[in-house]
C-alpha atoms as one frame of an Amber mdcrd trajectory, in Angstrom:
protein
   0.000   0.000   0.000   0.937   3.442  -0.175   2.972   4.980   2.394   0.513
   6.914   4.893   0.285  10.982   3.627   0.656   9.878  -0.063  -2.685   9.916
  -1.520  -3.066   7.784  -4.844  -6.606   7.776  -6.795  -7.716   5.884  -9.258
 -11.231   6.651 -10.901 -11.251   7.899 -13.853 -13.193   9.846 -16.415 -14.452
   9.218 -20.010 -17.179  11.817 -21.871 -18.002   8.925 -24.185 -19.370   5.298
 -23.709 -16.240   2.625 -22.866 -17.667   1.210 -26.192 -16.491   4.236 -27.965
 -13.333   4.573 -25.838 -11.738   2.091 -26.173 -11.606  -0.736 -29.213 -11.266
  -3.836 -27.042 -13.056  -5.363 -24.730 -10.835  -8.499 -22.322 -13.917  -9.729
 -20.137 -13.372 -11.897 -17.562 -15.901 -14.909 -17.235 -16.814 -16.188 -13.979
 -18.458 -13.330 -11.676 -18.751 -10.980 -15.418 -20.727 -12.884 -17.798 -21.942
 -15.945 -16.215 -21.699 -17.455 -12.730 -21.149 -21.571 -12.345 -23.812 -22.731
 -15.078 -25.991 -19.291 -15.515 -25.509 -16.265 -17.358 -25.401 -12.685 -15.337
 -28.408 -11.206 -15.509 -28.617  -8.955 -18.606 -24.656 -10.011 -19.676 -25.708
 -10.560 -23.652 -27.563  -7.768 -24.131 -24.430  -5.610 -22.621 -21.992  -7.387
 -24.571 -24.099  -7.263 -27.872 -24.528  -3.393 -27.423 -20.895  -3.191 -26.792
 -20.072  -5.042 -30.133 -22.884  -2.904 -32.048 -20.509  -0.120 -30.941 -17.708
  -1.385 -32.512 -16.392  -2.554 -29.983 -14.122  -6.244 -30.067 -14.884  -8.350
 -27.006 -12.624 -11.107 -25.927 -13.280 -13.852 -23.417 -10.688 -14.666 -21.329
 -10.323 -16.910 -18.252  -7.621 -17.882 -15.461  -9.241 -21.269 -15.516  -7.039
 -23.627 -17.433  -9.377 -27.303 -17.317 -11.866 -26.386 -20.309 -10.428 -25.553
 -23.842 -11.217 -22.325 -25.594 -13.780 -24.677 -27.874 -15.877 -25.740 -24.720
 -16.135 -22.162 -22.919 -17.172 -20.898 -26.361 -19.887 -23.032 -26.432 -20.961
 -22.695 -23.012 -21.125 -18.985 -24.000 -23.949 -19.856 -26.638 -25.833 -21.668
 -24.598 -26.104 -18.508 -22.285 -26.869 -16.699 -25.095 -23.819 -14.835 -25.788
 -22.157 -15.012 -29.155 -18.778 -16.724 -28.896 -16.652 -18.217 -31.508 -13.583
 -20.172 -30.234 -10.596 -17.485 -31.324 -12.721 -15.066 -29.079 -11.767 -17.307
 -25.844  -8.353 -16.760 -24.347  -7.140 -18.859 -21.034  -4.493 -19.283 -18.889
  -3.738 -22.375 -20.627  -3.141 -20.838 -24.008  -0.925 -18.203 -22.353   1.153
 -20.755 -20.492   1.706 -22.830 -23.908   3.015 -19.451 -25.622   5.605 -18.409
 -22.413   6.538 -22.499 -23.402   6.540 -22.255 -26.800   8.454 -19.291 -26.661
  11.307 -20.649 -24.740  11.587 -23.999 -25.717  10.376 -23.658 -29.291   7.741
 -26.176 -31.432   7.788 -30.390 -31.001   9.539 -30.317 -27.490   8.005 -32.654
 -24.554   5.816 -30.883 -21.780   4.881 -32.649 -18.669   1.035 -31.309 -18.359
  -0.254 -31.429 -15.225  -3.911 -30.102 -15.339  -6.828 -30.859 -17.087  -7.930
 -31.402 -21.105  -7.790 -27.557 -21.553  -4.195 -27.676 -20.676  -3.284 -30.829
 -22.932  -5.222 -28.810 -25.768  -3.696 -25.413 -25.456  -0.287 -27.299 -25.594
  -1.130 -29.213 -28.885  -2.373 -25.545 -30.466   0.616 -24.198 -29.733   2.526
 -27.229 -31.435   3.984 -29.158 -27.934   3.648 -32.402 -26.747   1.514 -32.707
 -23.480   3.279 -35.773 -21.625   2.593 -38.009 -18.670   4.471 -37.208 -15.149
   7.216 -39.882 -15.581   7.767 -39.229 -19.619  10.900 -37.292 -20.801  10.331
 -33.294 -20.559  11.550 -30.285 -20.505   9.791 -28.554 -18.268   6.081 -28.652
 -16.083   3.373 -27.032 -16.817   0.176 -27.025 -14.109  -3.414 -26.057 -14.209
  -6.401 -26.850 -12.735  -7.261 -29.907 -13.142 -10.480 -31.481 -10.464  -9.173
 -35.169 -11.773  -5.192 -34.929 -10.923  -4.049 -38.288  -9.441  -1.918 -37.523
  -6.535   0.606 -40.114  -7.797   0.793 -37.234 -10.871   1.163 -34.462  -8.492
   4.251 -36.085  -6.662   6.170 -36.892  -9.597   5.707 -33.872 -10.865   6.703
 -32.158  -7.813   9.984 -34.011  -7.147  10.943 -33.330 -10.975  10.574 -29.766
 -10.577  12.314 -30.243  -7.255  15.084 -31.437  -9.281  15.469 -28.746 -11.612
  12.853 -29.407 -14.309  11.513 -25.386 -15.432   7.791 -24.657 -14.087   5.102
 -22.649 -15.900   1.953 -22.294 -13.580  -1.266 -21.315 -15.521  -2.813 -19.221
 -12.727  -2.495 -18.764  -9.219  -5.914 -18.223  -7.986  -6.787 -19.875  -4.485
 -10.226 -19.931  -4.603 -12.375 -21.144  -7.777 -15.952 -20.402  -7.487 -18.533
 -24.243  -8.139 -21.830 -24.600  -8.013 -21.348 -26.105  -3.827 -19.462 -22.878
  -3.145 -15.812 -21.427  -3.354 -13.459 -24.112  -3.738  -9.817 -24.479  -3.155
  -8.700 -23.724  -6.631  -5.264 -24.245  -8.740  -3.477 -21.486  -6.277  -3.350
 -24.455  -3.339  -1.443 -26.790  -5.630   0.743 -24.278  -6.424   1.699 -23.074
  -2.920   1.990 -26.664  -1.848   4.674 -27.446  -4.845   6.272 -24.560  -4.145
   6.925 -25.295  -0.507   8.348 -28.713  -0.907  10.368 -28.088  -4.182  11.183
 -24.487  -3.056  10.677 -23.117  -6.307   8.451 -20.576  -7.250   6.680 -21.272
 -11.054   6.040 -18.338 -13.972   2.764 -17.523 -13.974   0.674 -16.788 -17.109
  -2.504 -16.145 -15.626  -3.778 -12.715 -14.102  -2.450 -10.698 -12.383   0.361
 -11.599 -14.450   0.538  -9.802 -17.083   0.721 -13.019 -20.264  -2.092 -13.793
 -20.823  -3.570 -10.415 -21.454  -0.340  -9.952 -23.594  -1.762 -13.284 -25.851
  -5.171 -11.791 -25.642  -4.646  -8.686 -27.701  -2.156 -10.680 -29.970  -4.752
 -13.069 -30.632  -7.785 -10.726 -30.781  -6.441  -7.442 -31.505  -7.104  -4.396
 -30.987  -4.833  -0.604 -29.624  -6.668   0.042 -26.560  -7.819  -2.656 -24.624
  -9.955  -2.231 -21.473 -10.151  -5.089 -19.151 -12.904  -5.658 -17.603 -13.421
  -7.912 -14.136 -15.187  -8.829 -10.502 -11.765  -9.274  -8.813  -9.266  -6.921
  -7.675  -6.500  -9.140  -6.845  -6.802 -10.967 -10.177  -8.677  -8.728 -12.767
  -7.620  -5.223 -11.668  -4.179  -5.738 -10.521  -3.994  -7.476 -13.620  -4.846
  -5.081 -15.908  -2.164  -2.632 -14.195   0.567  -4.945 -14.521   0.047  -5.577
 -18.053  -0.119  -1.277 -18.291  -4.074  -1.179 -19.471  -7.137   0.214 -18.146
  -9.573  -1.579 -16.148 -13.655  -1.472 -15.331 -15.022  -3.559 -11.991 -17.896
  -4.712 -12.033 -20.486  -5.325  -9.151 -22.186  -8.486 -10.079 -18.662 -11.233
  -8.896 -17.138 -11.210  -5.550 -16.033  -7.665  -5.142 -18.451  -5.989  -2.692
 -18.292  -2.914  -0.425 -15.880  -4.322   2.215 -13.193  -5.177  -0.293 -13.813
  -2.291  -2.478 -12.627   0.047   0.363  -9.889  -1.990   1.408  -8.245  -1.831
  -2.128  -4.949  -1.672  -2.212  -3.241   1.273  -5.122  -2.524  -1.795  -7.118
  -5.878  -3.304  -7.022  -8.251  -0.055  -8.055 -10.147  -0.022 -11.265 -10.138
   2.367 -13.602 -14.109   2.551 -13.594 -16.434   1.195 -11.298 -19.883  -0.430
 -12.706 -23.001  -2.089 -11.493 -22.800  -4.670 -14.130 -21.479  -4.432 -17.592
 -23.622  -1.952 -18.902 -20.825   0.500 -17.936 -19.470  -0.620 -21.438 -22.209
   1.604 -22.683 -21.610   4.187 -20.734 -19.872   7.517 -20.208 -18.301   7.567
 -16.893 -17.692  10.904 -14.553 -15.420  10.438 -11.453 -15.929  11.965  -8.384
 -15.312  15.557  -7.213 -13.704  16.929  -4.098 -15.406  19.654  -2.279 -14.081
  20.760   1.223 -13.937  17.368   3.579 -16.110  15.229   0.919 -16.565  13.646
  -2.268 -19.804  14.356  -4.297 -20.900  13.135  -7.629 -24.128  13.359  -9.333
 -27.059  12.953  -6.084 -24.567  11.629  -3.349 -21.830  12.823  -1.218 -19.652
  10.751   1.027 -17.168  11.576   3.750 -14.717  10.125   6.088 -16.386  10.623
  10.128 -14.541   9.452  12.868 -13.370   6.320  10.799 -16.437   5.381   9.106
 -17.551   5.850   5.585 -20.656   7.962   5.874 -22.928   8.243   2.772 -25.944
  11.167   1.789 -27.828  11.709  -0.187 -27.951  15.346  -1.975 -29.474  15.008
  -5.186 -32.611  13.237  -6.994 -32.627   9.345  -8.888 -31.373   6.193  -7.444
 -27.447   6.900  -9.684 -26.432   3.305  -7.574 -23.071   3.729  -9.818 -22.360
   7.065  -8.579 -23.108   5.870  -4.773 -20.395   3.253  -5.310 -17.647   5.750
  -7.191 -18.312   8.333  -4.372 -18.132   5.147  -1.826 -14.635   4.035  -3.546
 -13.000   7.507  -3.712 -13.755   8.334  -0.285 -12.115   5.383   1.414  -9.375
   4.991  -0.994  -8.026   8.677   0.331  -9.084   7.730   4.052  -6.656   4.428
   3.606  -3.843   6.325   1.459  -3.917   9.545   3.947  -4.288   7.558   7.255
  -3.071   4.015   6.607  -6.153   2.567   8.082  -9.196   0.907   5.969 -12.670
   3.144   6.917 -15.002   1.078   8.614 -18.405   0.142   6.311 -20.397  -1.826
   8.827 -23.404   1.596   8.829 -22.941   2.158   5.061 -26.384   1.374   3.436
 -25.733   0.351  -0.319 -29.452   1.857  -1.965 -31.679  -1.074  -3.163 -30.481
  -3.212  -0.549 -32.323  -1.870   2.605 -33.586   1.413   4.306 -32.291   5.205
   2.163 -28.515   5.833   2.808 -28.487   8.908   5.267
């Protein structure tokens, strides 16, 4: 975080719809357009008025079990149009960092799941078994590793074999709840072989970098529910970034944000693609934009409203900017617990 005294924003502003703005579209797919088996409420419609626009839209996913073919065709079935070269994973980034160093026809120990095997046969590899000649590991999630697999694997990269990780993510969201995800397997490798792998998944910066080299497109906008994957992402790869509201991010973590971890733009849902977007004003101890002010008071973040029409957005940019200075000015993260978010109980004060 920023050093106490050193106040670092974030928001920004655009006088035109995102759609116009920018040319490319990276959207994130669990928490964005669909959750487990069901499509976000109103997700096509955003993402068909984004493309009407002009705008390019790319799938892209840290989960590396399910090749770009599949997810596209989940996609349809939600009723968002998808062709495969619009999907980028993890997986397809980790063959490329491969591919890349190794070159084309070389051995790959895959650990992970049939998206994994497939992204390394796209990229012209050979996907090999854990006690097959290789040179180097590649993991991914994978719900069907053996742990026979795993342990091989591990002692080889103990040993010195090079070890490309396709994402790092701890937690992967099911339809029984947040489960451990490929992040676990990774820290557990890396404590026993003491190694630490590349990772081509967010927030590292590859596979946004295979994204636009796949899809296209001079000014890319990523768009995600996650700070520590999406949004951090997006800054390490040096593009902009729009969080949205209908994933895991909620008020709690929103204010807690770390410099690092702050969109760009802050949306509801993905109809912020259609959008213009104004950021927050100061004006003597608070932050106002269009009917709501927010301030800091005695370490709480305290919300009114001053204007007519619901504006939830604006509620949530006034929200963000007002705890992001509390946290940068004072070091500590503004306490939420009397915040009333509108729509989801009695009128904010």
């Amino acid at each position: 975080m920023a050093a106490p005294g050193k106040v670092v924003l974030v928001l920004l502003t655009s006088t035109e719809p995102l759609a116009g703005a920018y040319d490319l579209a990276m959207l994130d797919l669990d928490g964005v357009v669909y959750i487990g088996q069901h499509a976000v409420d109103g997700a096509a419609a955003h993402i068909r008025r984004a493309r009407e626009a002009g705008m390019r839209v790319a799938f892209i996913t840290n989960n590396a079990s399910r090749p770009a073919a599949v997810v596209a065709e989940h996609l349809r079935e939600l009723g968002v149009a998808a062709g495969t070269d619009d999907v980028v994973t993890s997986a397809q980034a980790a063959a490329r960092l491969l591919r890349d160093r190794f070159g084309a026809g070389v051995p790959v120990l895959c650990l992970g799941g049939p998206g994994l095997s497939a992204a390394l046969e796209e990229a012209g590899l050979l996907p090999v078994g854990a006690e097959a000649d290789a040179v180097a590991v590649v993991s991914g999630y994978g719900p069907d590793l053996p742990w026979r697999d795993i342990m091989h694997a591990a002692v080889r990269i103990r040993d010195g074999l090079p070890w490309v990780a396709s994402n790092a993510d701890h937690t992967i969201p099911t339809t029984y709840g947040v489960a451990p995800g490929h992040g676990v397997l990774v820290d557990m490798v890396r404590r026993f072989t003491g190694v630490t792998p590349q990772v081509a998944g967010k927030p590292s910066r590859p596979l946004l970098d295979e994204t636009v080299r796949r899809v296209g497109g001079r000014r890319p906008l990523m768009v995600g529910d996650r700070l520590d994957t999406d949004i951090e992402g997006a800054r390490n790869a040096g593009v902009d970034s729009l969080l949205v509201l209908t994933g895991v991010t909620g008020l709690a973590e929103l204010v807690a944000a770390r410099p690092g971890e702050r969109p760009g733009y802050l949306s509801s849902d993905l109809a912020g693609l259609s959008s213009a977007h104004a950021s927050p004003q100061k004006a003597d101890r608070s932050w106002r934009l269009g009917g709501w002010t927010g301030r800091a008071d005695d370490g709480r973040l305290v919300m009114e409203r001053t204007g007519a029409g619901p504006a939830v957005d604006d509620w949530w940019r006034v929200a963000a900017v007002t705890a992001w200075e509390h946290r940068d000015r004072t070091g500590a993260v503004l306490d939420v617990s009397t915040a009333l978010i509108p729509g989801t109980g009695p009128r904010a004060r």
